[in-house]
N, C-alpha and C positions, 0 to 999 in steps of 0.2 A: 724213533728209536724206542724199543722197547725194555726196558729194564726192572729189576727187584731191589725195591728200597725198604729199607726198617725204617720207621717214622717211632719216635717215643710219644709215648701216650699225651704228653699234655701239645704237640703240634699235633695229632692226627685230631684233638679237639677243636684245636683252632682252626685245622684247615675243613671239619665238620661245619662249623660257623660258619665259614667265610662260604660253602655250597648253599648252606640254608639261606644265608642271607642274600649271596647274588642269584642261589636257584639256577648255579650251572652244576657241571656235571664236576665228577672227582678229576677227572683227567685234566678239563680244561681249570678248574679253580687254584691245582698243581701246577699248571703249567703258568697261569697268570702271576703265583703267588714267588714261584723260582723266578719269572721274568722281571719282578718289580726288584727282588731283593738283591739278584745280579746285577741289575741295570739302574739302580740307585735310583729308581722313582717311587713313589709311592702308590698302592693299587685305588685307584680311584673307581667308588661303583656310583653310581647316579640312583640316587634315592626316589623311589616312587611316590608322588604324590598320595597324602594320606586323605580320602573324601568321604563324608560323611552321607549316606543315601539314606533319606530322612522318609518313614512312611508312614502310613497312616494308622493310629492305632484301633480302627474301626470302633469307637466307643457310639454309642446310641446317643440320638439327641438328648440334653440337659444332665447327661451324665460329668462329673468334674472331675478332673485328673488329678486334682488336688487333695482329694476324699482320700484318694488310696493311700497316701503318706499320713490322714489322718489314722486312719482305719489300722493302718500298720504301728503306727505309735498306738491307737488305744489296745491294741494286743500284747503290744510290747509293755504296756504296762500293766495288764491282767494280768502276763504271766508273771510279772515280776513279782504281784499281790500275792499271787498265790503261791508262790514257794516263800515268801516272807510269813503263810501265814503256816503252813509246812513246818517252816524251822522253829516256829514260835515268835520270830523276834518281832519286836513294834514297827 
């Protein structure tokens, strides 16, 4: 059946959510979301497992990955020398 419905803005956001999240379409995320609330169930969607695809950072032999969190604090803290020395204070 086809029909013209006015939706107030904070359900057309919710039922915006509910397509992002299941990744169906307007029609059927509508039609799930009327079928659960007629029929007193709850809409149940099955969560996609979240996995981690771990790769290689291509670093060259004796290189440390470790460096670069030093490297990045001792920047972080030159820059800080130097607008300490900028504003005058000690």
């Amino acid at each position: 059946m086809r029909t013209t419905v006015t939706l107030e803005k904070d359900v057309e956001r919710m039922l915006r959510d509910a397509m992002h999240r299941s990744r169906k379409s307007f029609k059927q995320t509508l039609n799930d979301a009327v079928r659960a609330g007629l029929g007193g169930k709850t809409l149940k969607t099955k969560a996609r497992r979240f996995v981690v695809e771990a790769r290689s950072m291509g670093l060259r032999a004796g290189i440390d990955p470790a460096g670069f969190n030093r490297l990045a604090d001792d920047l972080d803290v030159e820059a800080f020398m130097e607008k300490q020395a900028r504003t005058g204070r000690p």
